[in-house]
C-alpha positions in Angstrom: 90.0 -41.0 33.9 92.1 -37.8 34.5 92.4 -36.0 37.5 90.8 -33.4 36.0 87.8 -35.9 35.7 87.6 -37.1 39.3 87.5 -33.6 40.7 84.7 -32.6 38.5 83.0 -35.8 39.7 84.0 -35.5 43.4 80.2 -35.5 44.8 79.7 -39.2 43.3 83.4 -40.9 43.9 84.0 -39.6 47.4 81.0 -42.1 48.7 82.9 -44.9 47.3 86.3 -43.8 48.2 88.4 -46.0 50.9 87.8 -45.6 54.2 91.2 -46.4 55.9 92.7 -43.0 56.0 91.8 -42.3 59.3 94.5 -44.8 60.6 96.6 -44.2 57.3 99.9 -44.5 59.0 101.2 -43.0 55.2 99.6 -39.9 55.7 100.2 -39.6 59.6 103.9 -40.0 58.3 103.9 -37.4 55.3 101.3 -35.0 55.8 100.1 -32.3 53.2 102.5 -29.3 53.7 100.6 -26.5 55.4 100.6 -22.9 53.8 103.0 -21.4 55.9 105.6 -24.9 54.9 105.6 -23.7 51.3 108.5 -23.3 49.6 108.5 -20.3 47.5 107.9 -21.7 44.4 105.4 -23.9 46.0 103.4 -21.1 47.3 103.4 -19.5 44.2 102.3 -22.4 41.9 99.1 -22.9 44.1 98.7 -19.3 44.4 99.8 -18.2 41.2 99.7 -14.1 41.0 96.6 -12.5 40.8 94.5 -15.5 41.2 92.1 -16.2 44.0 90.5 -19.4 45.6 86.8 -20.0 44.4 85.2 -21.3 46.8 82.3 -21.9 44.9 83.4 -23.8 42.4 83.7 -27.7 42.9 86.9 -28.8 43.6 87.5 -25.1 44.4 88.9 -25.3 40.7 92.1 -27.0 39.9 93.5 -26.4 43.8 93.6 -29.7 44.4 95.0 -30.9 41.2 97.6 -28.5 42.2 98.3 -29.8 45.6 98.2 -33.1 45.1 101.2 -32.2 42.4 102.8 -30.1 45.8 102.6 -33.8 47.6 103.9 -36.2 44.4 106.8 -33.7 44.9 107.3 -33.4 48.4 107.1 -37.8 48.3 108.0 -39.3 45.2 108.1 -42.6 46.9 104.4 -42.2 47.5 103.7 -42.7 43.9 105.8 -46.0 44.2 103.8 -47.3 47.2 100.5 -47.1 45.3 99.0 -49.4 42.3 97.7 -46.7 39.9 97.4 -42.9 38.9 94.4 -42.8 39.8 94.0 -45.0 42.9 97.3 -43.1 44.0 94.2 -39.8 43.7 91.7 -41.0 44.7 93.5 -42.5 48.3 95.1 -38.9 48.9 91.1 -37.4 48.5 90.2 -39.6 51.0 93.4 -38.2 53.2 92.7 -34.8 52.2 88.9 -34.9 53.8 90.5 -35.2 57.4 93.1 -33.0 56.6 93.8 -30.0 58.4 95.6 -28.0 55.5 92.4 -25.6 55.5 91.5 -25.3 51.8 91.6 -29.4 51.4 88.2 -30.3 53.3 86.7 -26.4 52.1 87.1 -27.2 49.0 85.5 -30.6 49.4 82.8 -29.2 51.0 82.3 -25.7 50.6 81.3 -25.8 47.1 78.5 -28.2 47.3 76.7 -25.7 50.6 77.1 -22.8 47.9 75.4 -25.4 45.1 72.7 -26.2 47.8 72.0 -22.3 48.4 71.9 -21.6 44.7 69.6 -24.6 43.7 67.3 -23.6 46.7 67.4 -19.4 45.4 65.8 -20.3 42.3 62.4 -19.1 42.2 61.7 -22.7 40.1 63.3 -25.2 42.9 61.1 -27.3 43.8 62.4 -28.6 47.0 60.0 -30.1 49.6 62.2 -31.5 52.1 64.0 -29.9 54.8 67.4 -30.6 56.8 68.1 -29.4 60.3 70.6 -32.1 61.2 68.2 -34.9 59.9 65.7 -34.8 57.5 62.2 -33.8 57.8 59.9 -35.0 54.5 60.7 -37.7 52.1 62.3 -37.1 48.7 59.5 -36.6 46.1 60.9 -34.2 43.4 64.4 -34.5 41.5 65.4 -31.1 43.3 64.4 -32.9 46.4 67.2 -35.7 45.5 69.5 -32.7 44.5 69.5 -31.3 47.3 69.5 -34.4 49.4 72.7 -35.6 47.3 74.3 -32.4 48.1 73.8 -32.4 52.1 75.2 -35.7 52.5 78.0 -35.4 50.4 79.0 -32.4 53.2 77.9 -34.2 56.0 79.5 -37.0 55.3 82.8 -35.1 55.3 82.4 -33.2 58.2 81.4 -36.4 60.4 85.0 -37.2 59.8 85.9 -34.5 62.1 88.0 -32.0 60.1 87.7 -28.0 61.2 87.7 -27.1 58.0 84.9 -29.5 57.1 82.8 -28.3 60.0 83.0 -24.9 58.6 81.8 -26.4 55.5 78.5 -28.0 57.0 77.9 -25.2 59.1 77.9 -23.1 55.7 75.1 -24.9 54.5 72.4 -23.2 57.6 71.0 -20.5 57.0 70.8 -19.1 53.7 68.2 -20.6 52.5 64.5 -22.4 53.8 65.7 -25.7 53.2 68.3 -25.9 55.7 68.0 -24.7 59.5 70.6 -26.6 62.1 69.2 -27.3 65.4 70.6 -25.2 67.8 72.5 -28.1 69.4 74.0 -28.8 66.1 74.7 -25.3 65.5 76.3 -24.7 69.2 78.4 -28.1 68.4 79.9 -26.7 65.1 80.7 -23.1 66.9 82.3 -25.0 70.0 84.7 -27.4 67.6 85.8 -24.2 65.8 86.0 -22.3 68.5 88.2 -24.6 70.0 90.2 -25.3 66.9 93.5 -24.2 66.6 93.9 -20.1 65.5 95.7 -21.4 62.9 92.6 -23.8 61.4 89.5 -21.5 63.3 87.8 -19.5 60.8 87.1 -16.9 62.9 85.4 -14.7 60.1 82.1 -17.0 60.8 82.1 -15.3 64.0 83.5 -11.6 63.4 80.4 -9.5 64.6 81.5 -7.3 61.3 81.2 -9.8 58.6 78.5 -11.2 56.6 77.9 -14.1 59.0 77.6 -11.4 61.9 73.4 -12.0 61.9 73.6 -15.7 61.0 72.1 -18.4 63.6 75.1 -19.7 65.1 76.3 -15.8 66.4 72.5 -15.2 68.1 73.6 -14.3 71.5 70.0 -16.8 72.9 72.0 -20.0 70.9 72.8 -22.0 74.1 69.8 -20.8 75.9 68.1 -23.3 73.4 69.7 -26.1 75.0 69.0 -27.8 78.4 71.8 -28.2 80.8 72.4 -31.9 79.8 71.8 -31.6 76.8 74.8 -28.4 76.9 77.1 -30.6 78.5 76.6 -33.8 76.2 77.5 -31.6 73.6 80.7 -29.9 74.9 82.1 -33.4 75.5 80.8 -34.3 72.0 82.8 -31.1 70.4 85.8 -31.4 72.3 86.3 -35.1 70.5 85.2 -33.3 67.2 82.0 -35.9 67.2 79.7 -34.3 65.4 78.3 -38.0 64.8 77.2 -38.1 68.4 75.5 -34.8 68.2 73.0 -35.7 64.8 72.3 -39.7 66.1 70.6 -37.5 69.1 69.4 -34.4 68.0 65.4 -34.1 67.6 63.3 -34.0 64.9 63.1 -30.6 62.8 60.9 -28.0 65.0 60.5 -24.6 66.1 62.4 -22.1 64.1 61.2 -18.9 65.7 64.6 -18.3 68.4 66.4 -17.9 65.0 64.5 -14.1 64.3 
């Protein structure tokens, strides 16, 4: 299987992909080079001349083809150290998930919230469940399993704790019927970013000019929606980047109304 391949197919192999990167001493050792690292003719091979990043497009097109190519460089002995082409991928994918080289984890997850929102605007979806940090309905229709397939494959990333990935997930709200955050999710994934360094925070999801400037998670009423303990469980939950914590004990799907 080419690279190619695997990055077409990324929704499917990242489930099975390994799960040691986290403590990846390899990775802790040799990190991805960030933008502002690029060497000249690095920069200008990922960002060749009048191109721009898709962000809707899985894979975000061949950018992380391309950057994996940046890293073989950067380490040839990392292609020594591993058994096989594509094990060699697939191992750096699982690195580039927790990454905090901003367009790894977007692209990873970005996409797939865009997929959701695209699936979920066609007047013939047929999407009865709904996601607000946990699922309310069971799957019943193949859109239903779609959709399903698609909001796991982002959550799962963004439980791993990347900035990037959070801004990922919290892409997915509020579009759309089929996805609306609980305000405790939603104030989680501001207060990570927000506490993100300026170089990772995507703080166009917040710009009071931008097309998020209406969007749930910028309602001035947000923490109003939580209780005090609740509030503070949550702060200590986003200054570890847990976001885990935060869906094992947020409620069921409810009320919707604060959000007009």
């Amino acid at each position: 299987m080419t690279r190619r391949s695997l990055v077409l197919m990324l929704p499917f192999l990242l489930t099975g992909l390994m799960s040691a990167s986290s403590t990846d001493i390899w990775f802790k050792r040799h990190p991805q080079p960030p933008e502002w690292d690029l060497t000249p003719e690095e920069f200008r091979f990922l960002n060749p001349p009048g191109s721009h990043l898709d962000y809707t497009t899985p894979g975000c097109g061949d950018y992380l083809e391309k950057a994996f190519t940046v890293y073989l460089q950067r380490y040839p002995d990392y292609a020594e150290n591993s058994q096989t082409a594509d094990r060699r991928f697939r191992r750096w994918l699982d690195y580039a998930e927790i990454s905090e080289v901003m367009r790894l984890p977007f692209c990873l997850t970005a996409p797939y919230a865009y997929r959701l929102r695209k699936l979920a605007d066609s007047p013939e979806n047929a999407i009865l469940i709904s996601y607000c940090g946990r699922y309310s309905g069971k799957d019943s229709t193949a859109d239903d399993s779609r959709a399903r397939a698609l909001i796991d494959e982002v959550e799962r990333i963004a439980r791993r704790g990347s900035v990037s990935a959070f801004a990922g997930y919290l892409l997915l709200d509020g579009e759309n019927e089929v996805v609306r955050l609980n305000p405790d999710v939603l104030y989680f994934l501001k207060q990570a970013l927000m506490n993100a360094s300026p170089i990772t925070r995507p703080d166009y999801l917040f710009d009071d000019t931008s097309a998020w400037a209406d969007a749930a998670w910028n309602r001035p009423d947000l923490e109003d929606q939580l209780s005090p303990e609740r509030k503070a469980f949550v702060d200590e939950a986003a200054a570890r980047n847990d976001l885990s914590a935060v869906l094992a004990t947020t409620g069921p799907c409810g009320d919707t109304a604060w959000r007009d």
